[in-house]
C-alpha positions, -999 to +999 in steps of 0.1 A: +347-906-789+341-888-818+370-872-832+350-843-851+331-832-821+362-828-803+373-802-828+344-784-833+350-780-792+382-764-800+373-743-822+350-730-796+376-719-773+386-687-769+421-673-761+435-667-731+451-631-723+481-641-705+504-612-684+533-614-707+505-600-733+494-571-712+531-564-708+534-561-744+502-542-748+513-515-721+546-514-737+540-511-777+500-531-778+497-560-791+503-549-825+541-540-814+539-506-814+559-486-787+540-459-770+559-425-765+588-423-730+569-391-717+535-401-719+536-419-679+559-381-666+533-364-680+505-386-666+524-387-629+525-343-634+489-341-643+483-362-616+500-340-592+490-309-606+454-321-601+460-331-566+479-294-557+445-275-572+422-298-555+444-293-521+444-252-528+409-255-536+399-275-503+424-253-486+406-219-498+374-235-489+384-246-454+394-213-449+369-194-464+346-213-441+363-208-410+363-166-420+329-170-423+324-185-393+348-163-370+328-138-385+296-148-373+309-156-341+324-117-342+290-107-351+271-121-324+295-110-298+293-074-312+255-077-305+261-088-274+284-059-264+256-036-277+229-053-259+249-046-224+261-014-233+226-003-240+215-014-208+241+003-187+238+036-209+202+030-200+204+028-158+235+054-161+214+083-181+182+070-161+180+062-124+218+064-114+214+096-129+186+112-104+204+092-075+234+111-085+216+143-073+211+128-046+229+148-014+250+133+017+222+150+042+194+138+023+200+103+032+200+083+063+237+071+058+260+090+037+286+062+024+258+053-002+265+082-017+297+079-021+297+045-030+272+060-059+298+080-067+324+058-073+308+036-097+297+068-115+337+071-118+336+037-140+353+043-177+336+025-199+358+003-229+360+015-259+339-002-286+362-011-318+339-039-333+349-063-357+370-049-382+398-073-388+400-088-425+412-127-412+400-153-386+424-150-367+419-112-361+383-120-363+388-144-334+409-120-310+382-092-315+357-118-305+371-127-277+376-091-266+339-079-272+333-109-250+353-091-221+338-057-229+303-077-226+314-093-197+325-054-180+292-041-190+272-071-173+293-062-140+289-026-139+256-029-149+246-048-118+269-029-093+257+002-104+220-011-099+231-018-065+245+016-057+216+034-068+188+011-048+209+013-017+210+052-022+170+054-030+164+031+002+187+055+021+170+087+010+132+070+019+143+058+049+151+096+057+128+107+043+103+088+065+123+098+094+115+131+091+084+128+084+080+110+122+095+135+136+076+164+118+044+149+127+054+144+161+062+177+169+031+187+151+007+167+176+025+180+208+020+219+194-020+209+185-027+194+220-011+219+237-032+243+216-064+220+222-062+224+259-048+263+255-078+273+234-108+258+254-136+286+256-110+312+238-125+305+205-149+323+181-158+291+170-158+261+184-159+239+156-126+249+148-115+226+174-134+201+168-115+200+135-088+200+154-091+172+177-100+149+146-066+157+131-053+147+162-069+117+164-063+109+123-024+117+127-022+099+162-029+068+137-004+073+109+024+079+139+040+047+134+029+043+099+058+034+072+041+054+044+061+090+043+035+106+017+004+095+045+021+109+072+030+143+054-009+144+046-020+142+082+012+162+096-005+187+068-044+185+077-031+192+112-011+221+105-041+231+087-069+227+117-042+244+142-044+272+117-083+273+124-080+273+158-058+304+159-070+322+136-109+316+159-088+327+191-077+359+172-112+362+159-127+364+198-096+383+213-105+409+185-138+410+191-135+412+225-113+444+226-135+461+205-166+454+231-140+466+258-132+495+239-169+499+235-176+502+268-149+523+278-164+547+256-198+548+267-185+550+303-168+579+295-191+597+276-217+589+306-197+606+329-191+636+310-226+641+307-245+660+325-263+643+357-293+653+373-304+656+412-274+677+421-255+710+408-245+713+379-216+740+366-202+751+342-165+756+331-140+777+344-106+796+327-080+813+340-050+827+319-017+833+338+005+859+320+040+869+340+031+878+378-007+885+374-041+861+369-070+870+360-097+846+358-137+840+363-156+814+375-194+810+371-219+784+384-251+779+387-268+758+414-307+745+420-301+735+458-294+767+474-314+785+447-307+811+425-275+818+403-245+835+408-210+844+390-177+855+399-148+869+388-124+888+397-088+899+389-052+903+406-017+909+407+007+887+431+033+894+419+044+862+417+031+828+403-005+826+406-020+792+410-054+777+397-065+742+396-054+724+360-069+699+341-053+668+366-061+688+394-026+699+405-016+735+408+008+759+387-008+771+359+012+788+332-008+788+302-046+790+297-060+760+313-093+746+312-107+731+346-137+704+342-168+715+359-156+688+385-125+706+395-144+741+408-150+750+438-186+752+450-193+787+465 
């Protein structure tokens, strides 16, 4: 072996750092210099001082994130307590609103109304919203906007309820009635149909009549209130007709009556021929004494003749009167028809 390339191999080493050495370095370096006592305190307190930030830091971030989340969570139940409230406020100012004017005697059973009446009674919560500055008050006012949601849901529905059952309640009456209008309707028009047969003006009239009859008959047992109102109305409205035609003919047929009363009366207070005809007679009757005339002229025993004549009885007198009785005390005019012939 070559003794020269051994040392060149040497020489090509390098050192080994052993862990004495490191022990010197941390403790003066390897030059033997000391590094100061505090330096490691100080490093161990910047350490911890860096570990207390980072922990506040984290801390204020955890819970700056958990605010901001119980407020979002506060938010969307506020909006959710709106939404319901909006929809109550809605049926309660709306329908339940008309069905509260509802009254007991206009429906067909009267506890709907007061069922009506007791959810009308309902006091609403109060709104407060989310006002709390933490999550912790942030989380309490979410959880009771949840109930207030939750209330509004409820009385939302039960109040739907109460005011359907009290609008199916006031139809169903409602349609009752109209039944029985209608019904009593068609008994007063066929009574009148049969009543009025040949004591119209105008037939027609019932006519009209007996297709209302037949029209409503129809709609009797129909479930539509508003239809049966129409025909219970068109028949009212031919049964109109019909009277007012039987008026018509019971007018016109007085007037012919009194027509011909009239002409019969002035025919027999004309003057007839074939027979004797006279004239008037008056007699006044003052106190105890009558005087009086009568005159007459006939054509069957020929000529004309008068008479008059005057007296004291000293007492009534009598004279036929205008009825044909006797007792005349004032002037009285006897027909030609009351005298005497002579």
């Amino acid at each position: 072996m070559n003794p020269e390339n051994e040392i060149d191999k040497t020489e090509a080493l390098e050192p080994v750092e052993t862990a004495a050495a490191n022990v010197a370095e941390a403790r003066g370096g390897v030059d033997g210099r000391k590094r100061p006592k505090w330096l490691l305190p100080l490093i161990a307190v910047v350490c911890a001082v860096v570990l207390v930030v980072a922990g506040v830091v984290g801390w204020n971030m955890y819970r700056g994130a958990k605010l901001a989340e119980a407020k979002e969570a506060c938010a969307t139940a506020a909006d959710g307590v709106r939404s319901q409230a909006n929809e109550y406020n809605a049926l309660l100012n709306g329908d339940a609103a008309d069905a509260a004017a509802v009254k007991a005697e206009q429906v067909k059973d009267a506890k709907t109304v007061e069922s009506l009446g007791k959810e009308l009674k309902a006091s609403a919560p109060e709104y407060e919203g989310c006002v709390a500055e933490d999550a912790k008050g942030l989380d309490a006012a979410t959880v009771k906007l949840g109930e207030q949601a939750d209330w509004y849901k409820t009385h939302e529905q039960s109040l739907s309820k109460a005011v359907k059952t009290v609008t199916e309640s006031k139809a169903a009456k409602t349609l009752e009635t109209a039944k029985t209008n209608l019904t009593a309707k068609l008994d007063e028009a066929a009574k009148l149909l049969t009543d009025s047969d040949g004591k119209v003006q105008d037939n027609t009239t019932r006519e009209t009549l007996t297709n209302a009859i037949d029209a409503a008959t129809r709609l009797k047992d129909a479930n539509d209130a508003t239809k049966i109102d129409k025909a219970r109305k068109t028949l009212e409205d031919a049964i109109n007709g019909v009277n007012a035609s039987v008026q018509a003919k019971t007018d016109a047929d007085a007037q012919a009556a009194a027509a011909a009363a009239a002409a019969a009366q002035v025919q027999a207070q004309s003057t007839y021929s074939g027979g004797s005809s006279y004239s008037g007679n008056t007699y006044r009757c003052t106190g105890g004494s009558t005087s009086g005339s009568n005159t007459y002229r006939g054509t069957t025993s020929g000529g004309s003749g008068s008479n008059s004549g005057s007296g004291s009885t000293g007492g009534s007198t009598t004279r036929p009167n205008l009825n044909g009785a006797y007792g005349c005390t004032e002037d009285c005019y006897v027909p030609p028809n009351n005298l005497i012939q002579h």
